[in-house]
C-alpha positions as protocol buffer text, in pm:
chain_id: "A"
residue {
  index: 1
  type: UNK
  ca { x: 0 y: 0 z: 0 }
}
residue {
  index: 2
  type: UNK
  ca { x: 283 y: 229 z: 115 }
}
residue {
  index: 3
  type: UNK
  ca { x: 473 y: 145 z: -254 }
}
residue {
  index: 4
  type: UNK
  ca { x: 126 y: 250 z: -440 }
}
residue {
  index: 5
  type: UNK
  ca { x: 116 y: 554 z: -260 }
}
residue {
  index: 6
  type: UNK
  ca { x: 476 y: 676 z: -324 }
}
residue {
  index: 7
  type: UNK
  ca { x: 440 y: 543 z: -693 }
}
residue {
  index: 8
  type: UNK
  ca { x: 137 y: 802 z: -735 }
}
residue {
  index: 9
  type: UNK
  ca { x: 372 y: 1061 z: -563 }
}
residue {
  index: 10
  type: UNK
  ca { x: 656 y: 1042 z: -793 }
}
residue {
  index: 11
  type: UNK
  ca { x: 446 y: 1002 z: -1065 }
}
residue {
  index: 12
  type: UNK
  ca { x: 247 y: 1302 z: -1001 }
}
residue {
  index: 13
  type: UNK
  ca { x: 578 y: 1482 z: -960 }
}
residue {
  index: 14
  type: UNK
  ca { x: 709 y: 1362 z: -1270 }
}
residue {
  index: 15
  type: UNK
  ca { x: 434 y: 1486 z: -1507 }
}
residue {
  index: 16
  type: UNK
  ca { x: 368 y: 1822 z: -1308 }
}
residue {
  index: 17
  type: UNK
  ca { x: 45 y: 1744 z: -1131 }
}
residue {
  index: 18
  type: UNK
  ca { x: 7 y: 1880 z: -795 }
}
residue {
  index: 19
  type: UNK
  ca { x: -170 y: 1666 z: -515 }
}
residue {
  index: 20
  type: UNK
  ca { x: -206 y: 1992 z: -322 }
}
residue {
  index: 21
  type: UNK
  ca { x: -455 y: 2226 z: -363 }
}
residue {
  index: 22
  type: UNK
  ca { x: -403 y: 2608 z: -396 }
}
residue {
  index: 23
  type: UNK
  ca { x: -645 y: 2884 z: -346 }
}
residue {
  index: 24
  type: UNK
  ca { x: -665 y: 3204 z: -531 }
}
residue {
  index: 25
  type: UNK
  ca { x: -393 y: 3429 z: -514 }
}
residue {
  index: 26
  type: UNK
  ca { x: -454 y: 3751 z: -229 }
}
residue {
  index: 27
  type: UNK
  ca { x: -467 y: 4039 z: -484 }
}
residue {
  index: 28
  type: UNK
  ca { x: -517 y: 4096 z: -895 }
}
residue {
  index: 29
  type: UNK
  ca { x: -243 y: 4218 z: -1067 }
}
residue {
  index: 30
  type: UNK
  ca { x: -350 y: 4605 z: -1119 }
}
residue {
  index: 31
  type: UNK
  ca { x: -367 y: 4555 z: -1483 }
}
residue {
  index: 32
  type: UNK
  ca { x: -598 y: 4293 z: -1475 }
}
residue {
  index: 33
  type: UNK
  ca { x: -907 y: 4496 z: -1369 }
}
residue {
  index: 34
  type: UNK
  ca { x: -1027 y: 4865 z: -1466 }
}
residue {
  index: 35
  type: UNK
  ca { x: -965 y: 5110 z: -1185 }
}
residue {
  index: 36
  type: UNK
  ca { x: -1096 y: 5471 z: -1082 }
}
residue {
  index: 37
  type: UNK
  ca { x: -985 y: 5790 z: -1311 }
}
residue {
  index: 38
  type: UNK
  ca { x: -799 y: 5492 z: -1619 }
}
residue {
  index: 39
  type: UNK
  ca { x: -962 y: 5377 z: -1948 }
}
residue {
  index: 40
  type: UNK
  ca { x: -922 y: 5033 z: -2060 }
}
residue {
  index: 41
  type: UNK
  ca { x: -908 y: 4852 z: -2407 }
}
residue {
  index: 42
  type: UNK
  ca { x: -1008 y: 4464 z: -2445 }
}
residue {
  index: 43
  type: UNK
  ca { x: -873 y: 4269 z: -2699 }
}
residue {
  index: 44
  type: UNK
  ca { x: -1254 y: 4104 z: -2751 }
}
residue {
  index: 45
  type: UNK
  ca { x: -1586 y: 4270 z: -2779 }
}
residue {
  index: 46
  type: UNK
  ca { x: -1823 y: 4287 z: -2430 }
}
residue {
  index: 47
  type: UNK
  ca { x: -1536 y: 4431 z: -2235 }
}
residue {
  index: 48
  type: UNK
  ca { x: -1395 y: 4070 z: -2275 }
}
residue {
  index: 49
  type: UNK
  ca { x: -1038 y: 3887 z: -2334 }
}
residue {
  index: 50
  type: UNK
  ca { x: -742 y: 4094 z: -2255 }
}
residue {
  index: 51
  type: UNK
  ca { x: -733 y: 4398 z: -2087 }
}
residue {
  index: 52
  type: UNK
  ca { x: -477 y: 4749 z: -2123 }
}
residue {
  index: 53
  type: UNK
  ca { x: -509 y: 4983 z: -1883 }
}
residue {
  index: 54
  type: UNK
  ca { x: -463 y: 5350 z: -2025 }
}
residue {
  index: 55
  type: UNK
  ca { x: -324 y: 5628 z: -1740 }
}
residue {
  index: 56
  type: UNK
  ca { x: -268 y: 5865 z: -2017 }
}
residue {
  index: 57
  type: UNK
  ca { x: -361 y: 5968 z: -2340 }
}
residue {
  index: 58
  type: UNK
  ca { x: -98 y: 5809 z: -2626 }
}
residue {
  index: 59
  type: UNK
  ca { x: -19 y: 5984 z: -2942 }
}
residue {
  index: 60
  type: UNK
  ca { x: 101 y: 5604 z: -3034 }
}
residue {
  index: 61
  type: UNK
  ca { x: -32 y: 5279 z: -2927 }
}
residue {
  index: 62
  type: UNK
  ca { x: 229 y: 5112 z: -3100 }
}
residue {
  index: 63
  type: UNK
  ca { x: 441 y: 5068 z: -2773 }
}
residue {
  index: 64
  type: UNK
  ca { x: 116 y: 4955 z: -2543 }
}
residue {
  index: 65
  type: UNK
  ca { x: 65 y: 4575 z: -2461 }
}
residue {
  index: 66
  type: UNK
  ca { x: -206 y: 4366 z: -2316 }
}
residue {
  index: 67
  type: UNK
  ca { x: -130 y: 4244 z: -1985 }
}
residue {
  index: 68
  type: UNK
  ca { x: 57 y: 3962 z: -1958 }
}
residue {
  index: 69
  type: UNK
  ca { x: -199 y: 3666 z: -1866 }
}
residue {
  index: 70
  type: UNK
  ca { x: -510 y: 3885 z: -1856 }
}
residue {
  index: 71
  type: UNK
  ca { x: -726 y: 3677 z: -2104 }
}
residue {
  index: 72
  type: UNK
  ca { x: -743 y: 3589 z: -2481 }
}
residue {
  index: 73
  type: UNK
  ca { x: -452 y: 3852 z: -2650 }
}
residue {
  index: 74
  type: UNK
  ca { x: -248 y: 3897 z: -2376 }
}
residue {
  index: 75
  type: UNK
  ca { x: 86 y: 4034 z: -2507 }
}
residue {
  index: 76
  type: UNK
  ca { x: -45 y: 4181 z: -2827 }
}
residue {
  index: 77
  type: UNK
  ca { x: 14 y: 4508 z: -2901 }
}
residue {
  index: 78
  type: UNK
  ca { x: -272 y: 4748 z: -2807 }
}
residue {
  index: 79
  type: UNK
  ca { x: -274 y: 4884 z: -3145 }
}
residue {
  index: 80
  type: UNK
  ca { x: -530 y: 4735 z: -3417 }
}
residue {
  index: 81
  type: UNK
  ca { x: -609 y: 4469 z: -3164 }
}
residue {
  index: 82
  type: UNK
  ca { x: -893 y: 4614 z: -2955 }
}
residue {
  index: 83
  type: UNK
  ca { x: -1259 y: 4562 z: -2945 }
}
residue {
  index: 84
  type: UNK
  ca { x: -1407 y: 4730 z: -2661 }
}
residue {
  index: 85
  type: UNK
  ca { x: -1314 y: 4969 z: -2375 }
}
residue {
  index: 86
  type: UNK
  ca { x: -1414 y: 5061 z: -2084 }
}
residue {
  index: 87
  type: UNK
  ca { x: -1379 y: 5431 z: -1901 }
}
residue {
  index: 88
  type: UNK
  ca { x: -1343 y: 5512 z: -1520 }
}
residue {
  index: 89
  type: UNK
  ca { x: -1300 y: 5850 z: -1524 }
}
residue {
  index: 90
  type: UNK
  ca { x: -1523 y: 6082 z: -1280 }
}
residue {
  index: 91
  type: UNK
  ca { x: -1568 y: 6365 z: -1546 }
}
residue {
  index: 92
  type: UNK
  ca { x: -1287 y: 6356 z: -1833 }
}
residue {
  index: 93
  type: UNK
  ca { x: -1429 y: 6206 z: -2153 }
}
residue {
  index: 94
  type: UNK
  ca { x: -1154 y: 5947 z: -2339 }
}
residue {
  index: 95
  type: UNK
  ca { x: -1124 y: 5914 z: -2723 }
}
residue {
  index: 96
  type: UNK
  ca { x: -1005 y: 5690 z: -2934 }
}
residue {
  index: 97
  type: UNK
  ca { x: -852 y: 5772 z: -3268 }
}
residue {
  index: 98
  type: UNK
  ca { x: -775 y: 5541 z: -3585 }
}
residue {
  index: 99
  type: UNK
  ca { x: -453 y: 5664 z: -3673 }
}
residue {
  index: 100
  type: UNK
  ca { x: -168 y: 5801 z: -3474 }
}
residue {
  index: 101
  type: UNK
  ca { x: -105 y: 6173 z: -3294 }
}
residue {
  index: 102
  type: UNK
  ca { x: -458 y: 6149 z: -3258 }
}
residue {
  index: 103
  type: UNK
  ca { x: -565 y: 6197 z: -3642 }
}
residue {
  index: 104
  type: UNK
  ca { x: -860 y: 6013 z: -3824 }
}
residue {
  index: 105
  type: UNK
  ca { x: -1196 y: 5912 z: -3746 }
}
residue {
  index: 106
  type: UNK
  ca { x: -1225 y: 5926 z: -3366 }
}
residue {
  index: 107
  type: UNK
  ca { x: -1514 y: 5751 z: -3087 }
}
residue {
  index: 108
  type: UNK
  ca { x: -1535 y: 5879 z: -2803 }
}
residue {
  index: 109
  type: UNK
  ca { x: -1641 y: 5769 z: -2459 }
}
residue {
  index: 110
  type: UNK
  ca { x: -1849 y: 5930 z: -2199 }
}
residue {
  index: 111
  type: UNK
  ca { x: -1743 y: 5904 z: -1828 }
}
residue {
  index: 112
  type: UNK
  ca { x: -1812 y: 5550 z: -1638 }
}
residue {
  index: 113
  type: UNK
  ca { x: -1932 y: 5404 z: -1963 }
}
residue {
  index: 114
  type: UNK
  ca { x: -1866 y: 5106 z: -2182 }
}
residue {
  index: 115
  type: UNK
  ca { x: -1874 y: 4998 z: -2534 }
}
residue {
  index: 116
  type: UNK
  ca { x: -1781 y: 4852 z: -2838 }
}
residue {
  index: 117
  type: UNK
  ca { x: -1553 y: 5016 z: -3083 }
}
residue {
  index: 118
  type: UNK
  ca { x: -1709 y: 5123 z: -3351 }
}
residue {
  index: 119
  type: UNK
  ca { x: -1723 y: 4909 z: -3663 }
}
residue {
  index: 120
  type: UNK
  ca { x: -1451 y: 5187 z: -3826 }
}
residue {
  index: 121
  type: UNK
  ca { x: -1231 y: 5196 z: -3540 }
}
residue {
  index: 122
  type: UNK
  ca { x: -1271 y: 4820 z: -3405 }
}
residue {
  index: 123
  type: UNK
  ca { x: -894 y: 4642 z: -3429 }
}
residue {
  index: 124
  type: UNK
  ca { x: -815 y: 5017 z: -3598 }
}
residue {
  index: 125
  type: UNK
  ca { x: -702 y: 5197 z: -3341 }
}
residue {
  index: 126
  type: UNK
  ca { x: -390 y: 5366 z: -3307 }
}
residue {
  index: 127
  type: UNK
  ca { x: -397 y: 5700 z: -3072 }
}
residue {
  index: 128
  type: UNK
  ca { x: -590 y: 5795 z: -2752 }
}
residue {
  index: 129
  type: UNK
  ca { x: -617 y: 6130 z: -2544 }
}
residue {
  index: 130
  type: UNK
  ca { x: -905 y: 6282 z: -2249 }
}
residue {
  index: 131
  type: UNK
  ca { x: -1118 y: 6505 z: -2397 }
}
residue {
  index: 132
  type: UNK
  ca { x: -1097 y: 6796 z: -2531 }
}
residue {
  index: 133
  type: UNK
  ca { x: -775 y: 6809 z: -2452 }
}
residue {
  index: 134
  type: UNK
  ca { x: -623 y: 6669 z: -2865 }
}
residue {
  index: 135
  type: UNK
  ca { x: -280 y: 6827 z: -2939 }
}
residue {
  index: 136
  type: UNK
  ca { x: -291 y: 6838 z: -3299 }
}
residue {
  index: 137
  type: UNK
  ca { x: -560 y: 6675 z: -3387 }
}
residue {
  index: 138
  type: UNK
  ca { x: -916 y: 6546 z: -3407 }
}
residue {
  index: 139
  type: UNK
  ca { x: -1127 y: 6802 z: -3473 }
}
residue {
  index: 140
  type: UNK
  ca { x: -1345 y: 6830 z: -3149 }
}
């Protein structure tokens, strides 16, 4: 009985299969959930599969990631890959523009709202600012 039981240990061990079980970890990585005053692309539509979290306005995407093991797209670049977004903000507006330093056909988001991109800016998206504040750009 005692040779059964360490034969299931080691071979447990040997294939990577844990006898032990774990709980959830305490805390979410911060850039795995949309927090107060940030905006947030999703890689899918519905607010779903990987999530960016956006501090600031970006004249480029091109350097912005999905989190790292936040969902479907994790690690793709920000830029033509999102879907959806989310904003937090109390009072500042955030918009979305197709094509870099905030040029091209732009969506914009209310404050504590959610949405799909639209169908000209979904997975073509490559410049964000708050507002009104657009340096060079946008015409609103």
């Amino acid at each position: 009985m005692i040779r059964r039981r360490l034969s299931a240990v080691l071979l447990a061990a040997a294939t990577g299969t844990t006898l032990l079980a774990v709980g959830p970890t305490a805390s979410a990585a911060p850039t795995k959930r949309c927090y107060d005053r940030m905006a947030c692309f999703y890689y899918n539509s519905n607010q779903q599969g990987a999530i960016a979290t956006i501090f600031n306005g970006g004249a480029n995407l091109d350097h912005q990631i999905f989190s790292p093991d936040s969902g479907p797209g994790s690690r793709q670049k920000v830029e033509d890959n999102t879907a959806s977004w989310d904003s937090r903000t109390r009072n500042t507006a955030f918009c979305v523009h197709r094509d870099r330093w905030w040029k091209g056909p732009y969506n914009s988001l209310k404050p504590q709202a959610r949405k799909n991109l639209t169908s000209s800016l979904k997975n073509k998206n490559s410049s964000t600012n708050w507002y009104p504040r657009h340096e060079g750009g946008g015409g609103h």
